[in-house]
C-alpha positions as CSV (number, residue, x, y, z in Angstrom):
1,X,-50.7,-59.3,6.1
2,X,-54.5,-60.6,6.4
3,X,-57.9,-59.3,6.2
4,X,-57.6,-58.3,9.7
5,X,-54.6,-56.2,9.4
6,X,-56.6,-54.0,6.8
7,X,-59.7,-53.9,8.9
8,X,-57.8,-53.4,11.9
9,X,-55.7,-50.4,10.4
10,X,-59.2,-49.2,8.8
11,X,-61.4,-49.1,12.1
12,X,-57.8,-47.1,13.3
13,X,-58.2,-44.5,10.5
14,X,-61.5,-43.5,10.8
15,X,-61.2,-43.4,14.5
16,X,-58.3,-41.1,14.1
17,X,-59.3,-38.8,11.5
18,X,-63.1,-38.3,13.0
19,X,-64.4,-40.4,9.8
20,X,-67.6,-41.8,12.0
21,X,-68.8,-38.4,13.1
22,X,-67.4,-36.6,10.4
23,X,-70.6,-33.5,11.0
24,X,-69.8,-32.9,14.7
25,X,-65.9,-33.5,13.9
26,X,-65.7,-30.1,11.9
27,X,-69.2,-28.6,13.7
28,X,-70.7,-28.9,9.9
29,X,-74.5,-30.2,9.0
30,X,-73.0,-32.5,6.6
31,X,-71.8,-36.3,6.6
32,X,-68.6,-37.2,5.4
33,X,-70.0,-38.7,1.8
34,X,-71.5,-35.5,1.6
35,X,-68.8,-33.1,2.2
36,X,-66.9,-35.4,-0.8
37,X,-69.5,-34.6,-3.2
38,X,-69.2,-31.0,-1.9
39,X,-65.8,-31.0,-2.7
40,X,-65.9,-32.7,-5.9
41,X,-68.2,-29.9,-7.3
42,X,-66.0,-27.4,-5.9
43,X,-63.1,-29.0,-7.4
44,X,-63.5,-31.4,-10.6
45,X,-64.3,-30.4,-13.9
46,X,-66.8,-32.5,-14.8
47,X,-69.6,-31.9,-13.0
48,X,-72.5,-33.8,-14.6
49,X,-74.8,-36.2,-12.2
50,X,-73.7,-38.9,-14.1
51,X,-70.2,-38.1,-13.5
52,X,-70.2,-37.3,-9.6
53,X,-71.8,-41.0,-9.3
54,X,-69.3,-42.6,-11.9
55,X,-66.0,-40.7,-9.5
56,X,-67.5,-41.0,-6.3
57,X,-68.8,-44.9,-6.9
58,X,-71.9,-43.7,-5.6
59,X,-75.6,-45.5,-6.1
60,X,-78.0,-43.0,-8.0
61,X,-80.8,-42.8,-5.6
62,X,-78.3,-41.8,-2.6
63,X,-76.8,-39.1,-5.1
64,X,-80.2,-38.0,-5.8
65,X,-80.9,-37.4,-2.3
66,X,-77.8,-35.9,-1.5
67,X,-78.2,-33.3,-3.9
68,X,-82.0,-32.2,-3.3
69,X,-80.5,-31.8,0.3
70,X,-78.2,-29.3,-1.2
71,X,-80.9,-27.9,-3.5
72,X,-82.9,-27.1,-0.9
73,X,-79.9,-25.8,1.0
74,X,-79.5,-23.5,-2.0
75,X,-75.9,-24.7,-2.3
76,X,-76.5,-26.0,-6.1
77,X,-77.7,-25.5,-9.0
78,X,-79.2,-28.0,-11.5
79,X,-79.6,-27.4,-15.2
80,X,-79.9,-29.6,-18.6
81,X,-76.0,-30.1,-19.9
82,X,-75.1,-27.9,-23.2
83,X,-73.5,-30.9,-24.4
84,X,-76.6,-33.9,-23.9
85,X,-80.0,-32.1,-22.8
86,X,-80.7,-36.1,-20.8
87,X,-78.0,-35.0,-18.5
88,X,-78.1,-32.4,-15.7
89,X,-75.4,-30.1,-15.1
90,X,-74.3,-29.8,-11.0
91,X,-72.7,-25.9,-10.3
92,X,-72.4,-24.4,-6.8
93,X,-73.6,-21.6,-6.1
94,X,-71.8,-18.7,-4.3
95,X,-73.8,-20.0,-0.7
96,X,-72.8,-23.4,-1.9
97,X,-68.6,-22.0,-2.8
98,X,-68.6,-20.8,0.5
99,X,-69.9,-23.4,2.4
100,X,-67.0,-25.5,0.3
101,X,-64.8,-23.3,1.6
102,X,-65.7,-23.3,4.8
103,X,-65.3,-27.1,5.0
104,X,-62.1,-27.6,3.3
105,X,-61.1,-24.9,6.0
106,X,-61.9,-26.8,8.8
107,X,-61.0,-30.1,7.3
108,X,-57.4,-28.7,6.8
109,X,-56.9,-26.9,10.1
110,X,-58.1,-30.6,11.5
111,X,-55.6,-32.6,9.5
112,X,-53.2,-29.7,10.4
113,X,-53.9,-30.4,14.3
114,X,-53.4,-33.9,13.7
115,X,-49.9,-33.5,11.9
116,X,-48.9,-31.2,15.0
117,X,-48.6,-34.1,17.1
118,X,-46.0,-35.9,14.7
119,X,-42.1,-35.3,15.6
120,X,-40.9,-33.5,12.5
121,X,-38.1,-35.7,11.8
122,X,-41.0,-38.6,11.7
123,X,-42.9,-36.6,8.7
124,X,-40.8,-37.6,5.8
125,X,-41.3,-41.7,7.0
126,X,-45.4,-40.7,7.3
127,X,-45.5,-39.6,3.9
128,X,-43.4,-42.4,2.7
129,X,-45.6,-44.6,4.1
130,X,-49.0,-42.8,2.7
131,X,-47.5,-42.8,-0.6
132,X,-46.1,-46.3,-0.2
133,X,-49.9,-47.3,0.6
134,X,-51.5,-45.9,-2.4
135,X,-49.2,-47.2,-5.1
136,X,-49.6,-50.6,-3.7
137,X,-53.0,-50.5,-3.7
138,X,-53.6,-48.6,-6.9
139,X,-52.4,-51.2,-8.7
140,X,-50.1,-49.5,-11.1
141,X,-53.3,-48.1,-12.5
142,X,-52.6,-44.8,-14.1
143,X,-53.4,-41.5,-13.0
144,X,-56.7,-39.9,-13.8
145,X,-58.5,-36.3,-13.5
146,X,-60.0,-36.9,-10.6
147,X,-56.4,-37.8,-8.9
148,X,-55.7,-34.0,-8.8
149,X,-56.2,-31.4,-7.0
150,X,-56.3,-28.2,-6.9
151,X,-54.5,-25.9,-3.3
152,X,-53.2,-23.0,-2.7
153,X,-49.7,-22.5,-2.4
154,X,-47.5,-24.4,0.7
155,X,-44.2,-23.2,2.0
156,X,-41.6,-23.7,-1.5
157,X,-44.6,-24.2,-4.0
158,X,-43.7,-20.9,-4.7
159,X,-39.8,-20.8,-5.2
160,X,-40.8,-24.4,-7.0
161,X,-43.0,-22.1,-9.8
162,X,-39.4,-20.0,-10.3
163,X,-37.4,-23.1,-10.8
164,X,-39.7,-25.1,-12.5
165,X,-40.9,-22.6,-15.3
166,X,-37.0,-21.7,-15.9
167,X,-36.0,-25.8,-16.3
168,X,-39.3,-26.1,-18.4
169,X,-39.1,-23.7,-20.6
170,X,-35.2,-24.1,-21.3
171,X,-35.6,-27.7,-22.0
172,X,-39.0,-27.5,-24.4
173,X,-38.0,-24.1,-25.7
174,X,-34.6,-22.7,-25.1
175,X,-35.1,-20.0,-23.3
176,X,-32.3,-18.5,-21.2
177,X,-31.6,-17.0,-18.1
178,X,-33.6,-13.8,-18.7
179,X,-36.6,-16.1,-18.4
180,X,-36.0,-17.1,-15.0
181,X,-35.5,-13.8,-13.9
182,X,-38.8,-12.4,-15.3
183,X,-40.6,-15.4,-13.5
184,X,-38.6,-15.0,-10.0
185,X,-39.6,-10.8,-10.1
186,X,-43.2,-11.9,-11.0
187,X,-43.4,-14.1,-8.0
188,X,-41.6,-12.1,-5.8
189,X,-43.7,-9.1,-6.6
190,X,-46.5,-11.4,-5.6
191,X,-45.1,-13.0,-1.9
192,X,-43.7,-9.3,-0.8
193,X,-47.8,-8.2,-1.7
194,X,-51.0,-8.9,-2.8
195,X,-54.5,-8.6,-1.7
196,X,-55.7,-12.1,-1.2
197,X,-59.5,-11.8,-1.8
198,X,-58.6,-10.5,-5.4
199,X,-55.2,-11.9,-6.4
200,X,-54.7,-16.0,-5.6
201,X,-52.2,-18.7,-7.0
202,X,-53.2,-22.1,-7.5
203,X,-51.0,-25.5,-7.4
204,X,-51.7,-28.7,-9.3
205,X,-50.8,-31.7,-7.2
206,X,-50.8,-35.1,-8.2
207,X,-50.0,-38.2,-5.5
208,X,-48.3,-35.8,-2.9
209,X,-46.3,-33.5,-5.9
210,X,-46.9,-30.5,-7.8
211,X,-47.1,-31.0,-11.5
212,X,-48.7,-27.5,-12.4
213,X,-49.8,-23.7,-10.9
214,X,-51.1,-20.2,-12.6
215,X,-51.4,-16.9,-10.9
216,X,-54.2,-14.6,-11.2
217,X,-53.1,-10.5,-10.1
218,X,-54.6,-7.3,-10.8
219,X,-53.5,-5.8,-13.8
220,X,-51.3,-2.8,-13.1
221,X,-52.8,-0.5,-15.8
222,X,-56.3,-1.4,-15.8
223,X,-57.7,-2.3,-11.5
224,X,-61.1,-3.6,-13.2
225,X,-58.5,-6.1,-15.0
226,X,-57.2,-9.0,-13.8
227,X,-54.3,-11.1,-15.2
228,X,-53.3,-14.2,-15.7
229,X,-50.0,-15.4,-15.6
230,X,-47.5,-18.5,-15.3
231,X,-49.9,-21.4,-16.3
232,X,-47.2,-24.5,-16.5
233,X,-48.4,-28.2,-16.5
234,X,-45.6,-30.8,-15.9
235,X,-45.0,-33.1,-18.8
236,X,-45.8,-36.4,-17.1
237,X,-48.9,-34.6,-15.8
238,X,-49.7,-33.5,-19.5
239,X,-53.5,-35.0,-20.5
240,X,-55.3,-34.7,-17.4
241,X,-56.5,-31.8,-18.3
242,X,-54.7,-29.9,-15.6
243,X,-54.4,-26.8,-17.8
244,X,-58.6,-26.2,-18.3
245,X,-58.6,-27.1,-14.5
246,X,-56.1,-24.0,-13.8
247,X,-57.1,-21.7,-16.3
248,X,-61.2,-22.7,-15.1
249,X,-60.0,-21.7,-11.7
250,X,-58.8,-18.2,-12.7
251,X,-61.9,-17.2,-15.0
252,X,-63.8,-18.5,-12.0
253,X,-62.4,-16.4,-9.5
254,X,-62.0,-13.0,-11.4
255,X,-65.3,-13.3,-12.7
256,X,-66.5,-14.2,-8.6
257,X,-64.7,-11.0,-7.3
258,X,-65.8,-8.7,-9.7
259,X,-63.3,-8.0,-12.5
260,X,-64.6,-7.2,-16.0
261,X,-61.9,-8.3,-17.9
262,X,-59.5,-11.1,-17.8
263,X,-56.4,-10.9,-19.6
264,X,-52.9,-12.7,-20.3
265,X,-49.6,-12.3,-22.5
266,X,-47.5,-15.1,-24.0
267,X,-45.7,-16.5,-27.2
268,X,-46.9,-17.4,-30.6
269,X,-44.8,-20.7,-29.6
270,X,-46.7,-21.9,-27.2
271,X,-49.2,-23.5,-28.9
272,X,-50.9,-25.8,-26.1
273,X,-51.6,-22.9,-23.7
274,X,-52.9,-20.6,-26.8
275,X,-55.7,-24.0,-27.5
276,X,-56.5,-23.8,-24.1
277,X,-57.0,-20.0,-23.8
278,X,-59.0,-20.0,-27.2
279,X,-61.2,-22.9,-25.6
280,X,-62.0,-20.1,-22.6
281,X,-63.1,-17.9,-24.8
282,X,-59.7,-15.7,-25.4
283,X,-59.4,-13.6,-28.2
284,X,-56.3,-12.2,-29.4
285,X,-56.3,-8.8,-29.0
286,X,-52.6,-7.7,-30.6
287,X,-49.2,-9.4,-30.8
288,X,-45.7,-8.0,-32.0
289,X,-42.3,-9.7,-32.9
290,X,-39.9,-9.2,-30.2
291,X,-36.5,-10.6,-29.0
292,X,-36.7,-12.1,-25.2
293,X,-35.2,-14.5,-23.3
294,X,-32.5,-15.6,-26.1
295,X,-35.3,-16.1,-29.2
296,X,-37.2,-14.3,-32.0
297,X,-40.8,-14.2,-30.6
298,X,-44.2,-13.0,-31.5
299,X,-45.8,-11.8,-28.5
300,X,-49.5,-12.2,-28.1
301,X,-52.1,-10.3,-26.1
302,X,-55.1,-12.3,-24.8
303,X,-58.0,-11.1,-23.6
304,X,-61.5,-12.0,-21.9
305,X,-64.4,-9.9,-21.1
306,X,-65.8,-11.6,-17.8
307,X,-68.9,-9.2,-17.5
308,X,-70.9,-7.2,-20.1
309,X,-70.4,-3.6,-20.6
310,X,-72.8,-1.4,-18.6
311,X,-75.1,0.3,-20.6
């Protein structure tokens, strides 16, 4: 392979996939570089100018001006960081979630259109190839935050939250059968119905695979109440800080569609998810021995007030 092969294949690429005239290509005002920082802010969890130029390999001043564009847009909001008052803090706004939204929208139903045009029995060897392609080029390097992302569910992601929860938690914990059966009623409960602007599932992926998910549904005692349930992070995944991403994404979205409260159950043994939950701002509201899937457990009740009492 030379030089030429890569340019050739890269002049291809962006040809194909609308790269040169990326605003027109999904009728948006925004370049491609753009709708990437766009996305990052919707997506990463670090979302500090500093950062977004550090990911993104972008030069400061072009940053700059890609983000007073959005300021004046009224997509963003800037604000001194809790954690260093020298840097400044990036968040969307709802206009600016939307307009994300919108974009990744229209960015997937253009992939979508191109993948049409491929002979299913060609698929697998694509993505073979795609993955083959990144490994190669990444050098071995190992994964980082900014690898993951963040979907909604695909055709199996959800029969894969069943079977991976039940392998998990067997092999970590022990758990039998009665586990699986919990998590497969849960899920089912949730593809048969549920509203989609106030009950979502989100899946970690990581190079092509999903390595985590957590549900958020409306509690069935309480409709102001949302609940979280079935956070699971994949062992290899472990580190990336997957969990904060998920459990971020929930908080996020109950508190956006108006529930008061978010809340959660789970086991005294799980001590990871607990640091995480406590990190969100959980506080435990009960918990009570009990005897479930095989064990002695101490059940625990989390909860999370997402919007002050009215007065």
């Amino acid at each position: 392979m030379t030089v030429h092969d890569i340019r050739a294949f890269n002049r291809f690429y962006t040809n194909v996939i609308g790269a040169l005239d990326y605003s027109r290509h999904l009728y948006a005002p925004y370049t491609l570089t753009e709708s990437r920082v766009l996305y990052e802010l919707a997506h990463s969890p670090r979302t500090d100018a500093a950062d977004l130029r550090t990911e993104l390999s972008l030069d400061a001043g072009y940053l700059s001006r890609i983000l007073n564009k959005f300021e004046q847009d009224g997509l963003i909001e800037r604000t001194a960081s809790k954690q260093d008052p020298r840097r400044r803090r990036v968040t969307l706004t709802a206009r600016g979630r939307e307009t994300g939204k919108l974009l990744e929208e229209r960015a997937n139903e253009s992939v979508g259109s191109l993948l049409s045009t491929v002979p299913a029995a060609e698929r697998p060897r694509l993505a073979e190839a795609m993955t083959a392609v990144r490994t190669i080029l990444s050098d071995g390097r190992p994964p980082r935050r900014e690898d993951v992302l963040l979907r909604e569910p695909g055709p199996g992601d959800l029969g894969w939250i069943v079977q991976r929860n039940a392998a998990l938690y067997a092999a970590e914990y022990g758990w039998n059968a009665d586990y699986e059966g919990l998590v497969a009623r849960i899920v089912a409960d949730f593809a048969e119905d549920h509203d989609p602007h106030l009950e979502r599932v989100w899946i970690a992926e990581l190079d092509g695979r999903p390595v985590g998910c957590v549900m958020c549904v409306r509690d069935e005692t309480a409709p102001a109440t949302a609940r979280l349930r079935l956070l699971l992070v994949e062992p290899d995944a472990r580190g990336l800080g997957i969990g904060d991403r998920l459990v971020t994404a929930v908080v996020d979205f109950a508190r956006g569609v108006g529930y008061r409260d978010l809340v959660l159950w789970t086991n005294d043994v799980l001590s990871a998810a607990r640091r995480i939950y406590q990190r969100h701002g959980f506080v435990l509201a009960a918990e009570k021995p009990h005897r479930s899937f095989g064990k002695d457990l101490t059940g625990q009740d989390w909860r999370l007030a997402l919007h002050d009492a009215p007065e």
